[in-house]
C-alpha positions as CSV (number, residue, x, y, z in Angstrom):
1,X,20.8,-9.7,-26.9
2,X,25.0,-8.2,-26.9
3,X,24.9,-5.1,-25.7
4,X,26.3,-2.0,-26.5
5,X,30.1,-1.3,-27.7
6,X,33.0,0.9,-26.3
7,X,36.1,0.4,-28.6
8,X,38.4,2.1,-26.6
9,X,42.2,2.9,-27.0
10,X,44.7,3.0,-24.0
11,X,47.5,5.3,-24.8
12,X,46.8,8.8,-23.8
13,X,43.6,7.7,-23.5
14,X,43.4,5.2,-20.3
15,X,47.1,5.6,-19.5
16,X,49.3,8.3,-19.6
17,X,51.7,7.9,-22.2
18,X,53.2,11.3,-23.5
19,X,55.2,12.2,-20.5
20,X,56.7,8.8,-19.3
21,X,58.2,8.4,-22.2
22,X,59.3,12.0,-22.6
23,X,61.4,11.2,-19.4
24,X,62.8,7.7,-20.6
25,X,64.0,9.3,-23.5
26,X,65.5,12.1,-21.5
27,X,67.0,9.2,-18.9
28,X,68.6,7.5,-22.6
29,X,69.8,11.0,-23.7
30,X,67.4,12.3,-26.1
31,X,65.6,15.0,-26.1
32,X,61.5,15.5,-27.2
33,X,59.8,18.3,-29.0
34,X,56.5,19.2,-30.3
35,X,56.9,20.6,-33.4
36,X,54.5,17.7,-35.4
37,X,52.0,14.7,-34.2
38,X,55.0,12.8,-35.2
39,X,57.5,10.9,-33.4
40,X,60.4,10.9,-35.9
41,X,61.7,14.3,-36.5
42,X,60.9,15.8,-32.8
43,X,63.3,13.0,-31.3
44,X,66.9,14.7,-30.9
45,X,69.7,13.4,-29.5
46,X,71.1,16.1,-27.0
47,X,74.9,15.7,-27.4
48,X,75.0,15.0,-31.5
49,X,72.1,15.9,-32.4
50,X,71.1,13.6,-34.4
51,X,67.1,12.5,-35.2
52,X,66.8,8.7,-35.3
53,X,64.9,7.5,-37.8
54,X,61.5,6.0,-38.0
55,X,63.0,2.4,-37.4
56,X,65.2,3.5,-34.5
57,X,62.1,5.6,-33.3
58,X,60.3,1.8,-33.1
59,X,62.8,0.2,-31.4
60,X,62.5,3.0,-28.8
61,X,59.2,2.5,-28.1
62,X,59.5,-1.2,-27.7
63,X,62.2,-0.8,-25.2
64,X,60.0,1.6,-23.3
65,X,57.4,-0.8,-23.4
66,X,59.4,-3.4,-22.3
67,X,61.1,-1.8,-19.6
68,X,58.1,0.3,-18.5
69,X,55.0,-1.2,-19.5
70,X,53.3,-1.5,-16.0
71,X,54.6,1.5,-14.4
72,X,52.2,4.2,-16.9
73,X,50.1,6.9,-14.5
74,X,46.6,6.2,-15.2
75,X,44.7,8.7,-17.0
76,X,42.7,10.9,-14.2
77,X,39.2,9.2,-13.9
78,X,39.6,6.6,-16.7
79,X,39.1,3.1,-14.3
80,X,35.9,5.1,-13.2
81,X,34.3,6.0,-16.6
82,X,35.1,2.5,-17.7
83,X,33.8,1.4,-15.0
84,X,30.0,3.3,-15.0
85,X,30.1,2.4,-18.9
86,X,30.7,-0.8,-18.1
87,X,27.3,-1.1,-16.4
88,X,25.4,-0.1,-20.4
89,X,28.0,-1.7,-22.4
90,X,30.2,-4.1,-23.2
91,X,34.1,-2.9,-23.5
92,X,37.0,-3.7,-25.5
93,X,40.7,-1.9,-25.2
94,X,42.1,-1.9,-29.1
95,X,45.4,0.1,-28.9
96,X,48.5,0.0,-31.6
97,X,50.9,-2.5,-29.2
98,X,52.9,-5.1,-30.0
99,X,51.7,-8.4,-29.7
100,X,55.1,-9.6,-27.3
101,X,53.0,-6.5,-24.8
102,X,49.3,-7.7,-25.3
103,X,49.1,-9.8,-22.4
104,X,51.3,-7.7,-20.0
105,X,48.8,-4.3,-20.9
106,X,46.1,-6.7,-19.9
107,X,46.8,-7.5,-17.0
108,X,48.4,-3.7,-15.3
109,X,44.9,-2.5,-16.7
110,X,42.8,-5.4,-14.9
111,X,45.4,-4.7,-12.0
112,X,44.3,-0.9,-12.3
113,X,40.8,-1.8,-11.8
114,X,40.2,-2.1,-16.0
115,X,39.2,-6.2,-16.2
116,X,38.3,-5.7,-20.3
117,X,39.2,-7.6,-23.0
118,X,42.7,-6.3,-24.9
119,X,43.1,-6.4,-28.4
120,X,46.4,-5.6,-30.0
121,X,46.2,-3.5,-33.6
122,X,48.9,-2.7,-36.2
123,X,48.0,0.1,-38.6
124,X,44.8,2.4,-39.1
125,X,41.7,0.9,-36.6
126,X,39.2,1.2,-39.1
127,X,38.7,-2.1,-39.7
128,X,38.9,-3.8,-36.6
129,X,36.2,-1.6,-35.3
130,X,34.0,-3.0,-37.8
131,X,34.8,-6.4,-37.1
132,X,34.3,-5.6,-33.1
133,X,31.3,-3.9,-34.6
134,X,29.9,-6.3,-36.2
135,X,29.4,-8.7,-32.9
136,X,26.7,-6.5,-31.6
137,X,23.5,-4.4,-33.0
138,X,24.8,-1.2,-31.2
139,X,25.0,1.8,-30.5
140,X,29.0,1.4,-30.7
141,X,31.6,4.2,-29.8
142,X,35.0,4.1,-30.6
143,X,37.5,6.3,-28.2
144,X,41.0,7.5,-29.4
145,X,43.5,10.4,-28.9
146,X,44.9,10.1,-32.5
147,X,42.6,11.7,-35.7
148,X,43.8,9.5,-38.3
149,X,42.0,6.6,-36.3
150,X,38.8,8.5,-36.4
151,X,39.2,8.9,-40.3
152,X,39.7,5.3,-40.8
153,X,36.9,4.4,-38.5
154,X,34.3,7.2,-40.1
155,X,35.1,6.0,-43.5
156,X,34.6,2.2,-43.1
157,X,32.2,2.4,-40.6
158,X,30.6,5.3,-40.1
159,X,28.0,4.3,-38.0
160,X,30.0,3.9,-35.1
161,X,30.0,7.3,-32.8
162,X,33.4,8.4,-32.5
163,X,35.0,10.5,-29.4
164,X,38.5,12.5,-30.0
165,X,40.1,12.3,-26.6
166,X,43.2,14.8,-26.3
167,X,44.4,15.3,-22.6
168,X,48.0,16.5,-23.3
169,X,47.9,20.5,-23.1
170,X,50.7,20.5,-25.6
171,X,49.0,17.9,-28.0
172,X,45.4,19.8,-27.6
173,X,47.8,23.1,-29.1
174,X,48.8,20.6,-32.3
175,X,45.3,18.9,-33.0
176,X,42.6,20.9,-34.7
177,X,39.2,19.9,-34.6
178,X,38.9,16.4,-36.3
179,X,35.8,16.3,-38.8
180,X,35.7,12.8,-38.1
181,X,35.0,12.6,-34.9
182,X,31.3,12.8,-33.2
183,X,33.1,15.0,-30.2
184,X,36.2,15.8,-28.7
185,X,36.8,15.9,-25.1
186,X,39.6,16.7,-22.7
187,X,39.2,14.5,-19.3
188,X,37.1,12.0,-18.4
189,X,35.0,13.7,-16.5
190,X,33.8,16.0,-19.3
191,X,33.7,12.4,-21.4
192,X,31.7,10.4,-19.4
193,X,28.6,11.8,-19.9
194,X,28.6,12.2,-23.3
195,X,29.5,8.3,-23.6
196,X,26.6,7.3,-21.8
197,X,24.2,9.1,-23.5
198,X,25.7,7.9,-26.9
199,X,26.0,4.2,-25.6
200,X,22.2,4.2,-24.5
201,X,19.6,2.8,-26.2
């Protein structure tokens, strides 16, 4: 009988994200504030001054990717609540990476002590956590730092428990509550057992 489900993202959820790339862009010139959840607009270049648009915000991100992929902090005590859920359920890492960076994510994860299958995603998650949930009888939970994920995921299949994780400080400040999510959580450590009870059947 499949076990149970984690759906789980990486960014800023498994791996720190936030401030390595705050300090690439700093290293390339630019400049990151927190005014919105939103990439484009709080990108400034510090000599013109100029905001680089949404497509110039992507190609930023790829380059970090590419450049910097394998070198991302891990998020405190992520390998060992994936890890202890690993021993209820079965785990899947769906995160909003290019294709070109599936494999490479796969293997500084499995390198970081996180061996789990990597899916890439482009857009809302919603419905690739209902495919992923369909493989399985449950209980299923689905793990991300971003609320519009959790909206997707509530509305298409909202039988899957849903955890808002938010460890920035600056990012907690932005994000209010989400509606859509089951619970909301800061570090691992306050996560974990929360998941586990939610995983078991």
């Amino acid at each position: 009988m499949p076990r149970p489900l984690l759906i789980c993202d990486c960014d800023e959820v498994l791996v720190q994200f936030i401030a390595p790339f705050e300090a690439y862009l700093g290293r390339e010139g630019y400049a990151l504030s927190f005014d919105s959840l939103e990439f484009t607009g709080n990108i400034r270049h510090v000599e013109t001054g100029a905001y680089p648009d949404r497509h110039a915000v992507g190609n930023m991100l790829f380059s970090f990717f590419e450049a910097h992929l394998e070198e991302a902090p891990l998020m405190p005590g992520a390998a060992d609540a994936l890890k202890a859920i690993s021993d209820v359920a079965d785990i899947v890492i769906l995160t909003n990476i290019d294709e070109e960076h599936r494999e490479r994510r796969a293997r500084a994860l499995a390198a970081a002590g996180m061996p789990y299958r990597v899916l890439s995603n482009r857009g809302l998650k919603g419905k690739a956590v209902k495919e992923l949930a369909a493989t399985c009888t449950g209980p299923w939970l689905f793990v991300d730092d971003l609320s519009l994920h959790h909206e997707s995921v509530a509305s298409i299949c909202p039988d899957v428990n849903r955890l808002h994780f938010v460890a920035d400080p600056r990012v907690q400040q932005l994000v209010p509550v989400c509606a859509d999510a089951n619970a909301r959580f800061t570090t691992w450590d306050e996560a974990l057992p929360w998941a586990l009870a939610t995983l078991s059947r």
